[in-house]
C-alpha positions in Angstrom: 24.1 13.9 18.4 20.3 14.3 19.8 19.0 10.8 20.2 16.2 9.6 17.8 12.6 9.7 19.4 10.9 6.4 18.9 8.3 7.3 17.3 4.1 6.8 17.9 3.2 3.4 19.2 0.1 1.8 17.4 -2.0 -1.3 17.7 -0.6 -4.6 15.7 -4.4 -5.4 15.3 -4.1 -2.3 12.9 -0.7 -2.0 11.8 2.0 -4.9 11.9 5.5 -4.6 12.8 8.3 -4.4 9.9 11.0 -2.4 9.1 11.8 -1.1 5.5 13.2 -3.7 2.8 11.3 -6.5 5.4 9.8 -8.8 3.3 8.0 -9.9 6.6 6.7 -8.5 10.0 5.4 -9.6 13.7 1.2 -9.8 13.3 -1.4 -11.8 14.8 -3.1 -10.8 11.4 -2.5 -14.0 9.0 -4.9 -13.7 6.4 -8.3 -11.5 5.5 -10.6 -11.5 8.4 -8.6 -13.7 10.2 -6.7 -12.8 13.9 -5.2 -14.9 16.0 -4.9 -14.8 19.4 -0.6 -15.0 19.4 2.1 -13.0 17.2 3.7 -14.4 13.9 6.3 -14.0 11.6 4.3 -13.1 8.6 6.2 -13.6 5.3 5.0 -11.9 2.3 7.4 -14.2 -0.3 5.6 -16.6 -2.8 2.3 -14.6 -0.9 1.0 -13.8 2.7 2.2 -16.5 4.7 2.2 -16.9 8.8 5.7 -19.3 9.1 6.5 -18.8 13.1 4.2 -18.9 16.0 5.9 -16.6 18.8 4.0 -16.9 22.3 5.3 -15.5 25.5 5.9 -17.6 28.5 5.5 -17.9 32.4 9.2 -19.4 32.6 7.8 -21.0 36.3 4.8 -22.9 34.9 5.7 -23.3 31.3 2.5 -21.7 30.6 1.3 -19.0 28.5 2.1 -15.5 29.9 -0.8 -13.1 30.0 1.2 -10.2 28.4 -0.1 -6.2 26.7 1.8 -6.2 23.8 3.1 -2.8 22.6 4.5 -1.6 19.5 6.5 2.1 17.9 8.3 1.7 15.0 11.6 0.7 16.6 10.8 -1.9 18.9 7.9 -4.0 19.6 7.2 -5.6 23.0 5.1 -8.0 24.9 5.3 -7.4 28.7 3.8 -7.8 32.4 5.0 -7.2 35.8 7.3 -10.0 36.0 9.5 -9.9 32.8 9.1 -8.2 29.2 10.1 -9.5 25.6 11.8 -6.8 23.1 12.1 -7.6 19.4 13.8 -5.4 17.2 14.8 -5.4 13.4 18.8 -5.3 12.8 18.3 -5.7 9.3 15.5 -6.4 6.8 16.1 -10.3 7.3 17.2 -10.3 10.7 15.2 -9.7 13.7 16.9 -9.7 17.4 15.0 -10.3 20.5 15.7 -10.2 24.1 14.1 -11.0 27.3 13.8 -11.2 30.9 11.8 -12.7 33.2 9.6 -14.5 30.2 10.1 -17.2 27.9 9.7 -17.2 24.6 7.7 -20.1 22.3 9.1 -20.0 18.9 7.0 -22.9 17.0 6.1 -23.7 13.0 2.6 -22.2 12.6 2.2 -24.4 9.9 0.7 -27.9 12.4 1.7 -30.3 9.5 4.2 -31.2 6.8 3.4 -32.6 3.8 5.7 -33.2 0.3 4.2 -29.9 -0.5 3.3 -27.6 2.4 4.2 -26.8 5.8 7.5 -26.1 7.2 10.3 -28.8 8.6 12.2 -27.9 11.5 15.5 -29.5 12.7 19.0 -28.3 14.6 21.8 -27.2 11.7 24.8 -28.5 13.5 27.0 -26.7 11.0 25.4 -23.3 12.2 24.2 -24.5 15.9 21.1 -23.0 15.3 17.7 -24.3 14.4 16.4 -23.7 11.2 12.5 -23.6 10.4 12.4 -24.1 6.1 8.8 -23.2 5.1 7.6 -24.7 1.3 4.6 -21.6 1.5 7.6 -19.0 1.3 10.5 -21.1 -0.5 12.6 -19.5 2.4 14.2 -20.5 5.5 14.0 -19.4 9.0 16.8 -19.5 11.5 17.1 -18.9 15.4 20.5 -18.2 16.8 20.3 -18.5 20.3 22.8 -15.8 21.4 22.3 -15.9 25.5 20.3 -18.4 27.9 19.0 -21.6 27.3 16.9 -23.9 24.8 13.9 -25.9 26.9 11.3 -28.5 25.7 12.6 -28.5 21.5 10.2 -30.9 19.7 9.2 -31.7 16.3 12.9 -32.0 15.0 13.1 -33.7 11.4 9.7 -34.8 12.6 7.2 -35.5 9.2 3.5 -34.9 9.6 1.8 -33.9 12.6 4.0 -32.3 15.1 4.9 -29.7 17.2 8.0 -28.1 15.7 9.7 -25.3 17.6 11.4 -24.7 21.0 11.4 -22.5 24.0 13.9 -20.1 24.6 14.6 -19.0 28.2 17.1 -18.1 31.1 20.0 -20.1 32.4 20.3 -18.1 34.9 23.8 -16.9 34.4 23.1 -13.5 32.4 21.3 -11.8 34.8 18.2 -13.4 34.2 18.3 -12.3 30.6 18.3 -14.4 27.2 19.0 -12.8 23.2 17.7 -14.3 20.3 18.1 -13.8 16.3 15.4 -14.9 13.9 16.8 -14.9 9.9 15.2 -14.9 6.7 17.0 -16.4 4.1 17.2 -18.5 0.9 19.6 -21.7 0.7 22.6 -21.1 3.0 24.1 -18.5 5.3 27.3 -18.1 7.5 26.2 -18.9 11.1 25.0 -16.2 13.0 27.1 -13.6 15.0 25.5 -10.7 16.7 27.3 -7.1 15.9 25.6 -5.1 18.1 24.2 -5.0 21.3 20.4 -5.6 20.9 19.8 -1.2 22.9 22.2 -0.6 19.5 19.8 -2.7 17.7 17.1 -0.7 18.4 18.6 2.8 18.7 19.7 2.4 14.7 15.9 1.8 13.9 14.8 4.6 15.7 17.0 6.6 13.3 16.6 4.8 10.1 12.8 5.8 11.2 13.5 9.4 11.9 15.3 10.4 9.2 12.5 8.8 6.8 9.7 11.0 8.5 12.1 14.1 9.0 12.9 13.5 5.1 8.7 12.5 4.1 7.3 14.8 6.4 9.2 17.9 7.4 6.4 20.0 7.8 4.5 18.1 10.5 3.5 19.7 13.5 0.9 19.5 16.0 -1.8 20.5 13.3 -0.9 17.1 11.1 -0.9 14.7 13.6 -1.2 11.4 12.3 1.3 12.2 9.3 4.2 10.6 11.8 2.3 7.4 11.9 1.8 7.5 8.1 4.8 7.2 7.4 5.7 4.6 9.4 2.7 2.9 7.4 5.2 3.5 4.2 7.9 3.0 5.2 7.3 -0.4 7.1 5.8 -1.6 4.1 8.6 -1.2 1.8 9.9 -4.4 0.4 13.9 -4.6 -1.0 14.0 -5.4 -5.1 13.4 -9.7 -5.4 11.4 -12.0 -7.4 9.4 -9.9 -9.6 9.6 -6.8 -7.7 12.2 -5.1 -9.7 12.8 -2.2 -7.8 12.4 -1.0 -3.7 8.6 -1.5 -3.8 6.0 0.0 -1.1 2.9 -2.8 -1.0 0.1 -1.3 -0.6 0.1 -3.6 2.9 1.7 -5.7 4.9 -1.4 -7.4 5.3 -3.1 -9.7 2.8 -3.1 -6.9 0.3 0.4 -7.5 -0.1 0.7 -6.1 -3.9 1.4 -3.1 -6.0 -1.7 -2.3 -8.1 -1.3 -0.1 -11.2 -2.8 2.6 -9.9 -2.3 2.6 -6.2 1.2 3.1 -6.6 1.1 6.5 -8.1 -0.2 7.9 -4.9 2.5 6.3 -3.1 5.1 7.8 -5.4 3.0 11.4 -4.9 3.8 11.7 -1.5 7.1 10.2 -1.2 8.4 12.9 -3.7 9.8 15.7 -2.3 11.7 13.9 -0.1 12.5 10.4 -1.1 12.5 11.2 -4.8 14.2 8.0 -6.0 11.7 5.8 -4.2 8.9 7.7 -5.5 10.6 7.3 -9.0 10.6 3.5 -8.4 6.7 3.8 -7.1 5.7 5.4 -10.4 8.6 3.1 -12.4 7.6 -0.6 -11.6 4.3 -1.6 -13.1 5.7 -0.4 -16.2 8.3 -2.8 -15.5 6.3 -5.1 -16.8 4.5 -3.4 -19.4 3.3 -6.1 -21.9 3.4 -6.1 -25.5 0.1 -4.6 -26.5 1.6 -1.4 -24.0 -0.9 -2.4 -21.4 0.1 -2.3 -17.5 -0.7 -5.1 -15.6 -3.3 -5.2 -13.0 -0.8 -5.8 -10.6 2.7 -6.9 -9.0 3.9 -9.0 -6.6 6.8 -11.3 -5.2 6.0 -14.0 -7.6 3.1 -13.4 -9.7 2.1 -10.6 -12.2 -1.8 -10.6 -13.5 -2.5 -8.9 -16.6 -6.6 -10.3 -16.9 -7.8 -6.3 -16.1 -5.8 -3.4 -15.9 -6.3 -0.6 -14.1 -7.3 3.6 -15.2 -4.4 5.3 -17.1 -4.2 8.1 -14.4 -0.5 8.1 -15.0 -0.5 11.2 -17.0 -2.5 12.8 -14.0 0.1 11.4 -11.4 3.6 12.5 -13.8 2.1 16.1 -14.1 2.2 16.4 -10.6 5.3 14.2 -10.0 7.5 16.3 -12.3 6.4 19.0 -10.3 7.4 17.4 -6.7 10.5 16.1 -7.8 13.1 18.4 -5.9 15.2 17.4 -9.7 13.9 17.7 -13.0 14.1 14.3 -15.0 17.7 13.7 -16.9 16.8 13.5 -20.7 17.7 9.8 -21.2 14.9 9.3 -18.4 12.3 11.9 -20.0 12.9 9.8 -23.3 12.2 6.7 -21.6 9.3 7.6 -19.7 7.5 9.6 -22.9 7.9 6.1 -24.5 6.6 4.1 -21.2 3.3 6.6 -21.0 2.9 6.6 -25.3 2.8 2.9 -25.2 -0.1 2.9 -22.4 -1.5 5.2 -24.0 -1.9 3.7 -27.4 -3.1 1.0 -25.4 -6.3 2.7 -24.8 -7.2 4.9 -28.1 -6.2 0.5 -29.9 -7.1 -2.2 -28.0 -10.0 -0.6 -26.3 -11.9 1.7 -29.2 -14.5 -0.2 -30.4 -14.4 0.2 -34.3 -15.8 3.1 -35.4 -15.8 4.9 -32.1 -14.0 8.2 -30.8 -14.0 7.2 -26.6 -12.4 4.3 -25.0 -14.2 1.8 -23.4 -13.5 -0.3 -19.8 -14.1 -4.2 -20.2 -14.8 -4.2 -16.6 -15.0 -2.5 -13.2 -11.9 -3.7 -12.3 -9.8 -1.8 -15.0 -11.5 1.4 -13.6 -10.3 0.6 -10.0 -14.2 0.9 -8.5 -14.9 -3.1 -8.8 -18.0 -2.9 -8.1 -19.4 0.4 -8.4 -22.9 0.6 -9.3 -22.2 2.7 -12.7 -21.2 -1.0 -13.7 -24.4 -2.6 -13.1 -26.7 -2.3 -16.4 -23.2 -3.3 -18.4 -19.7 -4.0 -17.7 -17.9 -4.0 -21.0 -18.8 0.4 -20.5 -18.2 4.0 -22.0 -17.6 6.2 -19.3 -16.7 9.8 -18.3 -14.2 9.2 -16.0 -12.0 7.1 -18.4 -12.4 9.7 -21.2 -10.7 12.7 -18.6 -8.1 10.3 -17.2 -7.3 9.4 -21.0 -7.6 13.4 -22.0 -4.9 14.5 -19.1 -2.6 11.7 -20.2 -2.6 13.3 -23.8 -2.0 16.6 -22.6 0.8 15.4 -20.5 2.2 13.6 -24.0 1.8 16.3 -25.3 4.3 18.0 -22.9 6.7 15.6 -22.8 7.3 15.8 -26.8 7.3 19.4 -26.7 10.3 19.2 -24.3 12.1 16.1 -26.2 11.9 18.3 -29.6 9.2 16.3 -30.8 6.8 19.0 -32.0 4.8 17.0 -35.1 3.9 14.7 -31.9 3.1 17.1 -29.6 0.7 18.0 -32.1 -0.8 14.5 -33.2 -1.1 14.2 -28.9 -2.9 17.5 -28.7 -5.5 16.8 -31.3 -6.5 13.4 -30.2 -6.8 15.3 -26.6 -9.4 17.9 -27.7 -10.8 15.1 -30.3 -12.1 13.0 -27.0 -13.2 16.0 -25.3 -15.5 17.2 -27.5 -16.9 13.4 -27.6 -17.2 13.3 -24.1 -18.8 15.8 -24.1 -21.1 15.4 -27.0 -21.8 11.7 -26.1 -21.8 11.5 -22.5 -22.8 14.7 -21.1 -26.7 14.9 -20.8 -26.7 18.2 -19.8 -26.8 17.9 -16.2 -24.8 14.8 -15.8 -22.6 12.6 -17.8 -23.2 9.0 -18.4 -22.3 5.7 -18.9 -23.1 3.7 -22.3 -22.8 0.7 -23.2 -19.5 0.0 -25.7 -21.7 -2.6 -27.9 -25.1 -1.8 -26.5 -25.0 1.8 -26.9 -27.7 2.2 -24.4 -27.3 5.1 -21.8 -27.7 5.4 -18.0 -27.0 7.2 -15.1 -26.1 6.2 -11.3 -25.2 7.5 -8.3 -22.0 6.6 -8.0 -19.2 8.9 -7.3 -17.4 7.4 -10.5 -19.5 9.0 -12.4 -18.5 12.4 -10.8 -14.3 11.9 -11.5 -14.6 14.2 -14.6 -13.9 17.1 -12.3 -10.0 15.4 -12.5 -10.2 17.7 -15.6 -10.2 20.9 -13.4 -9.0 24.1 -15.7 -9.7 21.9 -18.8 -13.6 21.7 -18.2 -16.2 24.4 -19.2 -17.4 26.5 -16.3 -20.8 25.5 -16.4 -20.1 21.5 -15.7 -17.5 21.7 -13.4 -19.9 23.9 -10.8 -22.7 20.8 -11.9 -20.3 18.4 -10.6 -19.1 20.3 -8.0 -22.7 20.5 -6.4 -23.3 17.0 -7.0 -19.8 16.1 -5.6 -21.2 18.1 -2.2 -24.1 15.6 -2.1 -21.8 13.1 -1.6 -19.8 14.4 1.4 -20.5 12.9 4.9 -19.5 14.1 8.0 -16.2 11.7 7.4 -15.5 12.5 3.4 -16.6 11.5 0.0 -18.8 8.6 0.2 -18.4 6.5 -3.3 -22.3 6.2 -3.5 -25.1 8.6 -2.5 -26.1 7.5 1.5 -29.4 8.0 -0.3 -29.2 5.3 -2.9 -31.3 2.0 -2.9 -27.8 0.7 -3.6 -25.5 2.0 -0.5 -23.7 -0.7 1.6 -22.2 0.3 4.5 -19.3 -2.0 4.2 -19.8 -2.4 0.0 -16.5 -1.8 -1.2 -16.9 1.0 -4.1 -20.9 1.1 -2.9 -21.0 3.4 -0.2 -17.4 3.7 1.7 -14.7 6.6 1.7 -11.5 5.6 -0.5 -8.5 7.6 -0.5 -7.4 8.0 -4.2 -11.1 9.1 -4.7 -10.5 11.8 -2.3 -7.4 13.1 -3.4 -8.0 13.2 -7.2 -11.4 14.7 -6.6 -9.6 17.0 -4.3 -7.3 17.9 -6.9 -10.2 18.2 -9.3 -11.9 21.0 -7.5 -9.2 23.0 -6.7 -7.8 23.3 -10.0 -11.6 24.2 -10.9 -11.7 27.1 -9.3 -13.9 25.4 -6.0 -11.4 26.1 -3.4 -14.0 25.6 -0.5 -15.2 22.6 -1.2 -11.5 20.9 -1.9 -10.7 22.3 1.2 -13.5 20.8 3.0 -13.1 17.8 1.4 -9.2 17.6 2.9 -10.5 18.6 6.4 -12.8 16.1 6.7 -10.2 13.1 4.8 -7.5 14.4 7.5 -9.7 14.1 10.5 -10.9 10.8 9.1 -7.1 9.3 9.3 -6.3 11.4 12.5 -9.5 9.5 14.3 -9.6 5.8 12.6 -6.3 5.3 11.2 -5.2 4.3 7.4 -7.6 1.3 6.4 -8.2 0.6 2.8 -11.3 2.0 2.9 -14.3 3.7 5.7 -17.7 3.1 6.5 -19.0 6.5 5.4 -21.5 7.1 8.0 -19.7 6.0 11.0 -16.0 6.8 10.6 -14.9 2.5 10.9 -12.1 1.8 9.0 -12.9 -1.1 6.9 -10.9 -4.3 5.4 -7.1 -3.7 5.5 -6.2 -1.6 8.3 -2.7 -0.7 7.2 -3.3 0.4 3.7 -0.4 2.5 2.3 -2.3 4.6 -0.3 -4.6 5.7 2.4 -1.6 6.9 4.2 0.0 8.6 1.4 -3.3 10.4 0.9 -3.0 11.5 4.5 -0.1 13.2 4.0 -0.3 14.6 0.3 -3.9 16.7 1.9 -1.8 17.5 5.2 1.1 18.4 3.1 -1.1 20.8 1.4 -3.1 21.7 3.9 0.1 22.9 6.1 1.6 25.0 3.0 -1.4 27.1 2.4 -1.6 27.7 6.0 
């Protein structure tokens, strides 16, 4: 059997260190725009929470070892000339280190306990480990010291201030060498006991790795390459089914933005399709997991909380079009049925609880339920008619409209088709000036214009649009493109930002619907542009959650999944048509 490779190292400051199913990873990143200067277990139960402090050690001094950490999807390692710590995942919940000629400093992160907060720390005699229980995660946190000794343990059953954690290091009768096991767990567990060697530990990662790239990515070659990297982005972010995460979930980070939004996950599920077709199922499956009453999705999903105050832009019809087509299976019946009744509900969502009386085009009660926050087409008004809304809503007719055509359902098919070219021609009557389309104001009814890309995203229609306004936006769109992609407002507007969110920076889904938009359009060179320029983008400054148009820098989270998925759905491409 050829031995797995192990796969592209990266920078923790960029990307942390999990495994898939982790609900945690190794990061010196513990909250937005905060770094610290030592490695921690990072929990992502009950929210983003650093529990464990783990600093090297000069096992001589007791001092803190000067050590160039290093990190590939298999192992991660600190190390110097002297010694070297390996830490490895076994399992989702179990992480196994080992090391030699450095100490390690396992310690709560968490300085003091209260009733409510921080994490106690004592020695379970039952298990003859020590056991870290964190009230941030509502789990515990056990070390197993398998080899070598325990030095200098404080802060045992201690309340309030303390130091709570312990050093593991040699005793000088392994060879110099000591083996450690840190657990993640709820209420109780057998004790520890290890069942492989910790080179077994790290050769099985290596290959639960490889086979999800080889099975994500098989058509990577020298031309794509960052596509290995993004998916180790994916896959280290995938979470196992628990709390309100009904199904194998990829977060959009294992950073702070630790959620599935209810939109981002359909790019997610895009590029996982081909070949992990029942993940990508349970990418595009879960927000409608928890669907609410009035058919609405919720904004967004995580361990233990679901927000339904905004929602976010039915481009689901846009994203089952093309997952139907990526699935290597066509959908059973049963789950055709199910899903044309998921994507009606949403649907009626929109064309009910958000059509003014009277009025033919949905409206967006924010700019937050479009996705763009903040985008400047939201300025004049928030509660906003808009173009792109209208042609996300119009494809997720048409795709209704498939659906019941396949399930039998021809009078619906119908009914779907109608109200499809019903909002068209009001788009385009009411929103489309001529030369641009605009925004209006749902109870205002005033008009305006920006230069936001938003305002741009009717090319999503592609085929569906008359000739004549898809080559308008398409020249417009061009205005837009930097030397690093799609920047979300004009470089030339009174209004860019540099680092404003939806005011100036490159985002991923914007790219790859636009993308989609244009090539469907007939405006292969400019899609293809577009994808060059995305690619090189990722290739140069990694997967961040969004980049500073002008300069390349990636921007906020610096281990964002959609961005990733993006990456390879445009390589993907790219590498098929050429």
């Amino acid at each position: 059997m050829t031995a797995a490779r192990p796969g592209p190292a990266f920078s923790l400051h960029d990307i942390p260190f999990s495994a898939y199913g982790s609900w945690f990873g190794i990061s010196p990143v513990l909250a937005e725009q905060t770094h610290a200067e030592d490695l921690h277990l990072v929990s992502h139960q009950n929210g983003m929470h650093a529990v464990l402090r783990l600093v090297p050690l000069d096992p001589t001094t007791g001092g803190r070892a000067d050590t160039r950490v290093t990190a590939t999807p298999s192992l991660l390692s600190w190390g110097n000339d002297h010694g070297r710590i390996d830490l490895a995942y076994e399992s989702p919940d179990t992480v196994r280190l080992r090391g030699k000629g450095t100490a390690q400093r396992v310690s709560a992160a968490a300085p003091t306990l209260t009733p409510f907060t921080g994490t106690y720390f004592f020695r379970d005699p039952a298990a003859g480990a020590y056991v870290f229980t964190s009230y941030e995660t509502g789990r515990r946190y056990r070390l197993t010291v398998l080899s070598g000794a325990v030095r200098d343990a404080s802060g045992g059953q201690a309340l309030g201030s303390a130091d709570r954690g312990l050093t593991i290091t040699t005793d000088h009768g392994h060879g110099g060498t000591w083996e450690a096991a840190i657990e993640e767990f709820d209420s109780g567990r057998r004790p520890y006991r290890a069942r492989a060697a910790f080179d077994e530990v790290v050769a099985a990662a290596e290959r639960a790795f490889a086979d999800f790239a080889d099975t994500v990515a098989p058509w990577r070659s020298s031309r794509t390459p960052a596509a290995e990297l993004a998916a180790y982005v994916l896959w280290s972010a995938t979470v196992a089914p628990a709390g309100l995460v009904t199904r194998p979930a990829v977060l959009m980070s294992k950073h702070w933005m630790d959620k599935v939004w209810s939109w981002d996950h359909c790019f997610n599920a895009l590029a996982l399709a081909p070949g992990a077709p029942a993940l990508a199922w349970d990418q595009f499956s879960l927000p409608f997991d928890h669907q609410d009453e009035s058919g609405a999705l919720p904004d967004s999903v995580t361990h233990s909380e679901v927000l339904y105050n905004f929602v976010k832009p039915p481009i689901h019809g846009w994203t089952l079009a093309h997952l139907r087509r990526r699935l290597p299976e066509p959908l059973g019946h049963a789950e055709l049925t199910a899903t044309y009744d998921r994507l009606r509900r949403w649907t009626d969502f929109w064309l009910t609880a958000r059509r003014a009386p009277g009025a033919t085009l949905p409206h967006y009660q924010h700019g937050n339920d479009s996705g763009w926050d903040n985008a400047t087409t939201f300025d004049p008004e928030r509660v906003v008619v808009t173009a792109d809304l209208s042609a996300f809503l119009l494809l997720q007719l048409r795709e209704l409209a498939a659906l019941a055509t396949e399930l039998g359902r021809t009078d619906e098919a119908r009914g779907w088709t109608r109200t499809a070219e019903t909002i068209q021609t009001a788009m385009l009557d009411q929103l489309w000036s001529g030369e641009r389309f605009l925004a209006r104001g749902a109870d205002s009814g005033d008009t305006w214009s920006s230069a936001s890309l938003l305002d741009l995203m009717p090319i999503v229609l592609g085929e569906h649009l008359p000739e004549n306004i898809a080559k308008t936006l398409a020249t417009r769109i061009e205005a837009h493109l930097t030397p690093y992609g799609l920047a979300t407002e004009l470089p030339t507007s009174p209004h860019y930002r540099p680092d404003g969110y939806w005011r100036g920076p490159i985002w991923a889904p914007a790219t790859v619907l636009i993308e989609d938009g244009l090539r469907r359009s007939g405006h292969q060179r400019l899609a293809d542009e577009i994808s060059a320029r995305f690619r090189l983008l990722c290739e140069t400054h990694g997967f961040a959650e969004n980049f500073d148009a002008l300069t390349g820098t990636g921007l906020r989270d610096r281990a964002y999944t959609w961005t990733a998925a993006a990456y390879l759905l445009l390589a993907e491409g790219h590498a098929l048509r050429n």
